[in-house]
C-alpha beads as a LAMMPS data file, in Angstrom:
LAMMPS data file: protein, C-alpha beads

332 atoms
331 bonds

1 atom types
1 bond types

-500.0 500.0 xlo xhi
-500.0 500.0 ylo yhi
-500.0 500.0 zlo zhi

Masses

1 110.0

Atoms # bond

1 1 1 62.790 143.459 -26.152
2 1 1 61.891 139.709 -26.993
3 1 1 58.531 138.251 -25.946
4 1 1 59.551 137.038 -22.467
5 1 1 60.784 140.286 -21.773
6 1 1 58.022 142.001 -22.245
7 1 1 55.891 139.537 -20.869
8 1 1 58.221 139.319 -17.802
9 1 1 57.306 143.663 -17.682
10 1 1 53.814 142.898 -18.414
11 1 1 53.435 140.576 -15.199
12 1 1 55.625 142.413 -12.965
13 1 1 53.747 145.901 -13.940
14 1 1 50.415 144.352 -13.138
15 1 1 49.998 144.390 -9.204
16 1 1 50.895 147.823 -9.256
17 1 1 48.608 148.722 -12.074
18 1 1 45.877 146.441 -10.335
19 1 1 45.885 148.667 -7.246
20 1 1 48.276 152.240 -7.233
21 1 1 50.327 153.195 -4.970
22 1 1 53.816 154.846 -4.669
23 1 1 55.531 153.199 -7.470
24 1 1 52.630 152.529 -9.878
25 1 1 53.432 155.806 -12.056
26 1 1 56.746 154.624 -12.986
27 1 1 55.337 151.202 -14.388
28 1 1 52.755 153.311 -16.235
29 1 1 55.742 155.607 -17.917
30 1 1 57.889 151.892 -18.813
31 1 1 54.906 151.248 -20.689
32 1 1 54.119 154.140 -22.556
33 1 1 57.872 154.136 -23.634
34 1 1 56.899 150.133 -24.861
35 1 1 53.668 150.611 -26.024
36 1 1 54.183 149.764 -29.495
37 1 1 55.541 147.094 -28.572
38 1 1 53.191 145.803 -25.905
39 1 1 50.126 146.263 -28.627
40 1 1 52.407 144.257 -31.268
41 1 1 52.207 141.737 -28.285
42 1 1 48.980 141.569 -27.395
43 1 1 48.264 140.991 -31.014
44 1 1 50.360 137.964 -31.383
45 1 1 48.990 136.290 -28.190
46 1 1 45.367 136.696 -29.253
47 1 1 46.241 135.163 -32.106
48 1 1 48.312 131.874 -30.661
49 1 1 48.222 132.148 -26.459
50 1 1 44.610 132.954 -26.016
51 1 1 45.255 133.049 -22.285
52 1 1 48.257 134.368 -21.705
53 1 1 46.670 137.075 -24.120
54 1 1 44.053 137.552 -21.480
55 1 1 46.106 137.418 -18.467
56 1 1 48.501 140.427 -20.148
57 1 1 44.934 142.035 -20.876
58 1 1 44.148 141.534 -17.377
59 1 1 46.989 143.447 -16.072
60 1 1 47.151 146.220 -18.554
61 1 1 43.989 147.499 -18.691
62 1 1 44.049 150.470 -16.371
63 1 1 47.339 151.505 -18.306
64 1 1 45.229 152.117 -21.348
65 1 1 42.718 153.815 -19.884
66 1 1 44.613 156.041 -17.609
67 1 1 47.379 156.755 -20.891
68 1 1 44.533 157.561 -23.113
69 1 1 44.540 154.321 -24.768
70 1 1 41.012 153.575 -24.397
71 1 1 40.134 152.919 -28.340
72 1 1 42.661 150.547 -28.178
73 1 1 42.593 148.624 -25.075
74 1 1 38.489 148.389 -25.235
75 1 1 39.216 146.499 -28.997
76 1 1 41.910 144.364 -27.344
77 1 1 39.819 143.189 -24.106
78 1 1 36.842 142.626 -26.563
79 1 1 38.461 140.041 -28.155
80 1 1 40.012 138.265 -24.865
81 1 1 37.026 138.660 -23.489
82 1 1 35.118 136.524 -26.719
83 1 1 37.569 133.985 -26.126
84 1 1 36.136 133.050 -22.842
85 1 1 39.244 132.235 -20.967
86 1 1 42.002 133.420 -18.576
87 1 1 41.103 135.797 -15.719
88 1 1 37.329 136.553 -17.457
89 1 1 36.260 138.697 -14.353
90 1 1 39.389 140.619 -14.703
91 1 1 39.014 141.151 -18.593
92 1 1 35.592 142.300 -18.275
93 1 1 36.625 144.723 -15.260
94 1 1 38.663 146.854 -17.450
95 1 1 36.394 146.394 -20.395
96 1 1 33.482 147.947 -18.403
97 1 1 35.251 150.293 -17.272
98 1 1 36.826 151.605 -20.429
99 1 1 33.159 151.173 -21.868
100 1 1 31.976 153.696 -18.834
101 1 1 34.638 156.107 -19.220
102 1 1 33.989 155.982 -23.139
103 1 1 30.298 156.994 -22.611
104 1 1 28.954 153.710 -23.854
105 1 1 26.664 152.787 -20.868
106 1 1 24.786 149.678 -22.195
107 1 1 27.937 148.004 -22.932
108 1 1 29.983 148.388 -19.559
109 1 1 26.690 147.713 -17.784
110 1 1 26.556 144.163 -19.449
111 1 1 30.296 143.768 -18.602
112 1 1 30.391 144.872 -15.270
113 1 1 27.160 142.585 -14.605
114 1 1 28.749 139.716 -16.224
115 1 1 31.815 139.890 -13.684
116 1 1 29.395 140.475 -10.798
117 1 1 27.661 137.153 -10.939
118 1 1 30.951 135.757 -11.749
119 1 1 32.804 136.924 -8.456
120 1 1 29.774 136.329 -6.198
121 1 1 29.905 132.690 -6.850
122 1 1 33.403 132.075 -6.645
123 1 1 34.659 135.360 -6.465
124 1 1 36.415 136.707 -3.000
125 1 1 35.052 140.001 -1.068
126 1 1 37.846 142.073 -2.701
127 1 1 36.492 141.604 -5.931
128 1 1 32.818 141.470 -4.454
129 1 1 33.430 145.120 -3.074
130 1 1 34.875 145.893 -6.585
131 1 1 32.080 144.454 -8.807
132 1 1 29.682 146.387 -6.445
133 1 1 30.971 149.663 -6.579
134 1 1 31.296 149.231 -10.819
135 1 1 27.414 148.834 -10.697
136 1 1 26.913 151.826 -8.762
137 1 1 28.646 153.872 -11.312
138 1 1 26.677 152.667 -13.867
139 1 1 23.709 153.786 -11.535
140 1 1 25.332 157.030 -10.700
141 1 1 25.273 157.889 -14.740
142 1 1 21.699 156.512 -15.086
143 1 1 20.747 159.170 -12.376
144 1 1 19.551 156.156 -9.759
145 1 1 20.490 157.594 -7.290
146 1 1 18.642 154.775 -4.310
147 1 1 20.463 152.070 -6.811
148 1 1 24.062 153.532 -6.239
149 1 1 23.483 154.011 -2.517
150 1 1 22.699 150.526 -2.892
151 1 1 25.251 148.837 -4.851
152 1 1 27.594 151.220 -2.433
153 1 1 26.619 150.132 0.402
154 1 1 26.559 146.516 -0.565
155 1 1 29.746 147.286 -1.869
156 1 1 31.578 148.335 1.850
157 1 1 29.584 145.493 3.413
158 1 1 31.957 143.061 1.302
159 1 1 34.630 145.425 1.659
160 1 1 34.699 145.338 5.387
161 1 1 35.386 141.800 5.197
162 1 1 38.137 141.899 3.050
163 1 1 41.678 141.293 3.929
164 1 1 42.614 144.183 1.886
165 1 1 42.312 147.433 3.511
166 1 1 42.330 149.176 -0.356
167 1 1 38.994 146.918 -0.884
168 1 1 37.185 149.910 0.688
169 1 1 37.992 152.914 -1.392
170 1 1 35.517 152.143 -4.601
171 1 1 32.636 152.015 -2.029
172 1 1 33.613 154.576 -0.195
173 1 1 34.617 156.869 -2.810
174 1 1 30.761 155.673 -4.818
175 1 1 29.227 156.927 -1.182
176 1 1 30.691 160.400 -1.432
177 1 1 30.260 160.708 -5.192
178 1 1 26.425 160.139 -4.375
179 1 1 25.885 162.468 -1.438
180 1 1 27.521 165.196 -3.731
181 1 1 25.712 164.879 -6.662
182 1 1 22.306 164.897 -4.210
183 1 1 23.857 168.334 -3.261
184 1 1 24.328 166.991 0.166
185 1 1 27.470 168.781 0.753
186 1 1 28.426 167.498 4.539
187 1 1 28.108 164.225 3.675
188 1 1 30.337 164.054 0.565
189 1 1 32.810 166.415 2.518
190 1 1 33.306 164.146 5.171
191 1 1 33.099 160.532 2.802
192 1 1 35.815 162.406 0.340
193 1 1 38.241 162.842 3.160
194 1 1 37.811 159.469 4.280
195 1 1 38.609 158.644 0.945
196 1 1 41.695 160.806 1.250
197 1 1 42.608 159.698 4.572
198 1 1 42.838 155.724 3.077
199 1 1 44.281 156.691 -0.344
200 1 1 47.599 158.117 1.716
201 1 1 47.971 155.168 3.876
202 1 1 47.856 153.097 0.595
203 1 1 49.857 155.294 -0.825
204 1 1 47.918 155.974 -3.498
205 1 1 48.904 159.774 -4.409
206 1 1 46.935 159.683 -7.809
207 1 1 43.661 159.331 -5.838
208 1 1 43.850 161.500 -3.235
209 1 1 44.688 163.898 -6.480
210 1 1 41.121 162.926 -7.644
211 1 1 39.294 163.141 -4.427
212 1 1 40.737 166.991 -3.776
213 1 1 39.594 167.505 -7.338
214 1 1 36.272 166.491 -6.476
215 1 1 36.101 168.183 -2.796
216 1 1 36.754 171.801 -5.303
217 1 1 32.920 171.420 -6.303
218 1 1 31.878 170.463 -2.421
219 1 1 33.450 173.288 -1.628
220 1 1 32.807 175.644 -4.060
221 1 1 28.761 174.998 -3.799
222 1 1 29.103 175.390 -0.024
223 1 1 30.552 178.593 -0.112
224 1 1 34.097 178.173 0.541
225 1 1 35.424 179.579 -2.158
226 1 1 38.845 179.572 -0.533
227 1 1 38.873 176.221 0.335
228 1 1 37.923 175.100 -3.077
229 1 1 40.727 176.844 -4.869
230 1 1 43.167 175.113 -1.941
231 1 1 42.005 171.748 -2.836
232 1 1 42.603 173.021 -6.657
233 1 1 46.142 173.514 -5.931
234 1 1 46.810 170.422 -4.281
235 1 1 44.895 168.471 -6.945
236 1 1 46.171 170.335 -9.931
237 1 1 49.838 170.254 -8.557
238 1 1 49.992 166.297 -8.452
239 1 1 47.895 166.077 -11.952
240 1 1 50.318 168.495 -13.745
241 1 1 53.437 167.411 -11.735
242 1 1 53.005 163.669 -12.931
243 1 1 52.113 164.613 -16.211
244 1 1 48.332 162.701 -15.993
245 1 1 46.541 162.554 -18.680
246 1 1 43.297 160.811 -17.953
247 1 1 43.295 163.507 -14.601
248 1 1 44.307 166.585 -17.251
249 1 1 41.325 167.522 -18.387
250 1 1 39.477 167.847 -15.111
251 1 1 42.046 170.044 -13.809
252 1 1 41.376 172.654 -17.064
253 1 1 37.536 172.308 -16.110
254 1 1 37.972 172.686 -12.183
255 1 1 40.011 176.170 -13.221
256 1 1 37.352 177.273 -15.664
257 1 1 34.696 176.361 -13.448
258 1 1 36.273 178.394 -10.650
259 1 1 37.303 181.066 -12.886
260 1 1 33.305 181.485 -13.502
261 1 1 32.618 181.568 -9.886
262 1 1 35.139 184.188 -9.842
263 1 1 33.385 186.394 -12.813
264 1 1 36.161 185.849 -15.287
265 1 1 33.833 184.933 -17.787
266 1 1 36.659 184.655 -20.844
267 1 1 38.977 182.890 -18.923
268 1 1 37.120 180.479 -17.968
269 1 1 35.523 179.628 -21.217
270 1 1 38.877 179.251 -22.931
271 1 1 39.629 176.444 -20.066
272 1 1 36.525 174.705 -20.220
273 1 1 36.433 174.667 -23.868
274 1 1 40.283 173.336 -23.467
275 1 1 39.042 170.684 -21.080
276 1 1 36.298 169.866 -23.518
277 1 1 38.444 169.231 -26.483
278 1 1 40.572 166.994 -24.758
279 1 1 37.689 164.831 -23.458
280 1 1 36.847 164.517 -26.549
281 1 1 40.220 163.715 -28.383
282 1 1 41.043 161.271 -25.582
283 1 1 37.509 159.319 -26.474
284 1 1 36.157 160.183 -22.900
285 1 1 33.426 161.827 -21.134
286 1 1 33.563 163.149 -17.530
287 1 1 32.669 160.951 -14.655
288 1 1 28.575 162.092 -14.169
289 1 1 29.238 164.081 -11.525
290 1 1 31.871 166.312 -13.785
291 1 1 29.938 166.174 -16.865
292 1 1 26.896 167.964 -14.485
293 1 1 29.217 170.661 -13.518
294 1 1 30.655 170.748 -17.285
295 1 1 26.882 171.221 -18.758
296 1 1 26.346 173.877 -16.360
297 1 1 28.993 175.851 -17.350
298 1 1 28.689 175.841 -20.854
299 1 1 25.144 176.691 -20.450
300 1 1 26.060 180.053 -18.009
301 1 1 29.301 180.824 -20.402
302 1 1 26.599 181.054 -23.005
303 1 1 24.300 183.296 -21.530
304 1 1 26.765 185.676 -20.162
305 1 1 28.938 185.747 -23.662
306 1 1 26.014 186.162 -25.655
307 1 1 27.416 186.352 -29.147
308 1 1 31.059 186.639 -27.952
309 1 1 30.341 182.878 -27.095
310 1 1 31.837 181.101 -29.928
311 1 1 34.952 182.844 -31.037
312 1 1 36.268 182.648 -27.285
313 1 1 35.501 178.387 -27.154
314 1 1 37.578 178.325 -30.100
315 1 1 40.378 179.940 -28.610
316 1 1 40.074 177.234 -25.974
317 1 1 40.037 174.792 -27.735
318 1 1 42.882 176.280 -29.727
319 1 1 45.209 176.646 -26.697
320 1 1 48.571 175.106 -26.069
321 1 1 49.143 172.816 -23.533
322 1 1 51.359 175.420 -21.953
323 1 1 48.733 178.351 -22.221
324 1 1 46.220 176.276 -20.779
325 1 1 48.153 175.140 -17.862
326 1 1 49.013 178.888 -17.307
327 1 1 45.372 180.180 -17.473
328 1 1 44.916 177.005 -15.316
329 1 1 47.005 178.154 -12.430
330 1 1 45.758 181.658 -11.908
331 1 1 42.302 179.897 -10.489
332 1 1 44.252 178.675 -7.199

Bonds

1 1 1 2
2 1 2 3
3 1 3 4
4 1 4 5
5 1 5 6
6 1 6 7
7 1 7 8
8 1 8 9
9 1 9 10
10 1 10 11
11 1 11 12
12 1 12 13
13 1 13 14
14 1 14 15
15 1 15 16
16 1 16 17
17 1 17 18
18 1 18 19
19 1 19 20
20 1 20 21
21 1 21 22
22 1 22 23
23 1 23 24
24 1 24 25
25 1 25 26
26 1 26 27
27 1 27 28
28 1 28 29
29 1 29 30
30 1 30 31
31 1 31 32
32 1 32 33
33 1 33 34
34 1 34 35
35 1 35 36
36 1 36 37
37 1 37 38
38 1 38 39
39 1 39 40
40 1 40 41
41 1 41 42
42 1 42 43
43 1 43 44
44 1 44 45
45 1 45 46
46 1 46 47
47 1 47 48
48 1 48 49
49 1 49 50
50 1 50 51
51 1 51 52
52 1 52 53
53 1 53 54
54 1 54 55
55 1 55 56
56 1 56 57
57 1 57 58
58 1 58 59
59 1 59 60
60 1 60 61
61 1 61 62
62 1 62 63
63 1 63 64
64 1 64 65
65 1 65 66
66 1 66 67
67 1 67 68
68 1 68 69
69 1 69 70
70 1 70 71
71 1 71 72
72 1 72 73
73 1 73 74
74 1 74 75
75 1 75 76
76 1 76 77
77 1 77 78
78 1 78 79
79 1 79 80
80 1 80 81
81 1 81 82
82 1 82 83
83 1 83 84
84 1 84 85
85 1 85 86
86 1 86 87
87 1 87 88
88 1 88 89
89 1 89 90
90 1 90 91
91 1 91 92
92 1 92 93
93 1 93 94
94 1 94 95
95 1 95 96
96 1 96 97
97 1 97 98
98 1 98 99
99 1 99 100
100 1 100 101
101 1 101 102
102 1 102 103
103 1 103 104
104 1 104 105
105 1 105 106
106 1 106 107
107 1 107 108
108 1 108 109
109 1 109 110
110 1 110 111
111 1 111 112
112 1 112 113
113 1 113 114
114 1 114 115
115 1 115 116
116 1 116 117
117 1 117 118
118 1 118 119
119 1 119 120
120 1 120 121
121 1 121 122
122 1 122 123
123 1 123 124
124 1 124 125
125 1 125 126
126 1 126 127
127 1 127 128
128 1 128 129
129 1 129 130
130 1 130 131
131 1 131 132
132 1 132 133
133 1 133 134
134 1 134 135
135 1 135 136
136 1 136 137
137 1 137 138
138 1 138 139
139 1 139 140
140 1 140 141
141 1 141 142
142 1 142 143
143 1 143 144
144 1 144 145
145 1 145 146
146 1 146 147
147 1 147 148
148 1 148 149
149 1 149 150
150 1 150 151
151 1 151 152
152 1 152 153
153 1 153 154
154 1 154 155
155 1 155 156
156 1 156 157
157 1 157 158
158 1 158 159
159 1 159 160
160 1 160 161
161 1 161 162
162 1 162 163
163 1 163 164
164 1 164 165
165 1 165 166
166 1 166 167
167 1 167 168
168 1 168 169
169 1 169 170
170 1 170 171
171 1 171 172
172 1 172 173
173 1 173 174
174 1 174 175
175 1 175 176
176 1 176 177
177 1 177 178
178 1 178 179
179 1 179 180
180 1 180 181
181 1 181 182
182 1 182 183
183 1 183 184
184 1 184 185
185 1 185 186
186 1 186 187
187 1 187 188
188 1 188 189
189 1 189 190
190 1 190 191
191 1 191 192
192 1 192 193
193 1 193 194
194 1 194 195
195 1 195 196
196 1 196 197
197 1 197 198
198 1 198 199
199 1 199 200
200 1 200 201
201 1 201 202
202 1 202 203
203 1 203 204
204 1 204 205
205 1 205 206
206 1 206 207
207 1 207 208
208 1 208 209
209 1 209 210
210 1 210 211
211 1 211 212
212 1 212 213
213 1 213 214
214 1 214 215
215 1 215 216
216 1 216 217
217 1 217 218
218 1 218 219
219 1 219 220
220 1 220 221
221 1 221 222
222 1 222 223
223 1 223 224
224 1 224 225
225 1 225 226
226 1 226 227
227 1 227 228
228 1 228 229
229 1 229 230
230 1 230 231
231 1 231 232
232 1 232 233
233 1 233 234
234 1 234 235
235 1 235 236
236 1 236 237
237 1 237 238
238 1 238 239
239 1 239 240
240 1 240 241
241 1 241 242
242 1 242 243
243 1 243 244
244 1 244 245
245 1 245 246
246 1 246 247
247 1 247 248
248 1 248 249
249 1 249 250
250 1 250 251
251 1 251 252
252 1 252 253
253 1 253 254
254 1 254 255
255 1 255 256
256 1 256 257
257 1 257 258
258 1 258 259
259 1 259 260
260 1 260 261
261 1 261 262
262 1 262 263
263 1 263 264
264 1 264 265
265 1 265 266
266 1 266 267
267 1 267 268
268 1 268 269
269 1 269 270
270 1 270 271
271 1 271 272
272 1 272 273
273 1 273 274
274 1 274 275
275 1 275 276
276 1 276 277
277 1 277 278
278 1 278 279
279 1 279 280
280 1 280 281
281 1 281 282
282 1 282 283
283 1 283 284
284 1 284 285
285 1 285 286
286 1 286 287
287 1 287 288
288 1 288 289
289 1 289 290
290 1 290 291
291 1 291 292
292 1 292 293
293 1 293 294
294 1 294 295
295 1 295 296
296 1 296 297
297 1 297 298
298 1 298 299
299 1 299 300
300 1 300 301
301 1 301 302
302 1 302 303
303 1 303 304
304 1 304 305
305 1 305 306
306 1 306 307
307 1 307 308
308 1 308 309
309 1 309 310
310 1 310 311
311 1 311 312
312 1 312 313
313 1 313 314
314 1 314 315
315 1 315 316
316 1 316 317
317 1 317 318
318 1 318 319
319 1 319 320
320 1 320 321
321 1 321 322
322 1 322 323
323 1 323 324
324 1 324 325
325 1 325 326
326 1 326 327
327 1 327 328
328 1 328 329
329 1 329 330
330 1 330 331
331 1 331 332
């Protein structure tokens, strides 16, 4: 394709990247197939269009984060983001972002704070909600608990002035994410299928994928054991179904951690070690409330394997992507 074309892609990808909905995994597969060639790109317009080489960063970044580009896209937004022009708040969105999901907290912290004084002084309350609810996930993974509920709540105060009805689902989603890692159960139940409730109107199906995914550990630590494997099976359906990969490796760890609950001790060591080494090759950690539940199983796998502990991981991580997914279904 010649440079307009892909440019033309680029641009006409980037709405639907910038908030997903029914037709926003399709864009994400025409770009995988030109990915090559949209990094060959990218590359050439940092060089000579600074800012139509941050406006193309602007619009891909959640395509290399939710591909498993992160390494990449985090060294392309750093350098659109040192050249100080385009859509700045934008560029430093997905670089804080890829810097959270990456594990490096200090540096998506200074991004995301950047773009927050940027959009509250000439920013609207779409990206106000936004910037707020990137700041409580930075507080979420420092353990601040009163911060998140703060940045949250600021957060759906902009949101509820928005135009945009989708303004509301960081904030909202940051609320329940909060009241479940506090281990108050109702709450998060009830915020979650909010969540879910908005994410179908919008037609975002990738989201209400993530919100059942995180409703299996509501469930599961309030005792519904049955409704936590249903919520599986609707999550893990969509993830696998789609092909996913950022969503992939919480679907191996929901089964594992499920398969524990169910006293299938080898089982569920060979998915969470599968989920593990996929985190890791993909250059991500869980979200904090995953990487608590991850912890915690690795620590109970360990004492209840004893010495067995070790040879079983490595036939996690060892697994093939088909293996897994079958050990994967038998926790629904």
């Amino acid at each position: 394709m010649t440079e307009e074309e892909l440019l033309a892609l680029v641009r006409e990808a980037g709405p639907h990247l910038a908030r997903a909905g029914p037709e926003t995994e399709e864009h994400m597969t025409r770009l995988e197939e030109l990915h090559d060639e949209l990094h060959d790109l990218v590359e050439r317009l940092l060089a000579d269009d600074p800012d139509t080489a941050a406006e193309s960063c602007a619009a891909l970044w959640s395509f290399w984060w939710m591909r498993a580009h992160m390494s990449e896209g985090r060294e392309l937004l750093e350098r659109a983001a040192a050249s100080g022009v385009g859509d700045r708040a934008e560029v430093l969105r997905g670089l804080g972002t890829i810097a959270f999901r990456q594990g490096d907290l200090d540096a998506a912290a200074r991004a995301f704070e950047e773009r927050y004084e940027l959009v509250r002084a000439s920013g609207s309350s779409d990206e106000l909600a936004s910037a707020c609810g990137d700041l409580a996930r930075v507080a979420l993974r420092l353990g601040d608990f009163a911060e998140v509920r703060r940045w949250a709540e600021r957060g759906y105060e902009a949101a509820e002035e928005a135009e945009d009805p989708a303004t509301l689902r960081i904030p909202l989603h940051m609320r329940a994410a909060v009241a479940r890692m506090e281990g108050k159960y109702d709450e998060a139940r009830d915020l979650y299928l909010r969540s879910i409730e908005l994410n179908e109107q919008l037609g975002n199906a990738v989201n209400v994928a993530g919100e059942n995914h995180n409703l299996v550990y509501v469930e599961l630590h309030s005792g519904n054991r049955e409704e936590a494997g249903r919520c599986f099976a609707v999550a893990s359906e969509w993830i696998f179904a789609n092909d996913n990969e950022y969503m992939r490796p919480y679907v191996f760890l929901d089964a594992g951690v499920l398969a524990l609950h169910d006293g299938e001790d080898e089982r569920a060591c060979r998915l969470v070690a599968c989920a593990d080494r996929i985190f890791r090759a993909t250059d991500s950690i869980p979200d904090p409330d995953d990487y608590v539940e991850l912890e915690r199983a690795v620590a109970v796998l360990r004492e209840r394997l004893a010495e067995r502990f070790d040879a079983v991981w490595e036939e996690g991580r060892a697994l093939s992507e088909d293996d897994a997914r079958g050990l994967a279904r038998s926790s629904g």
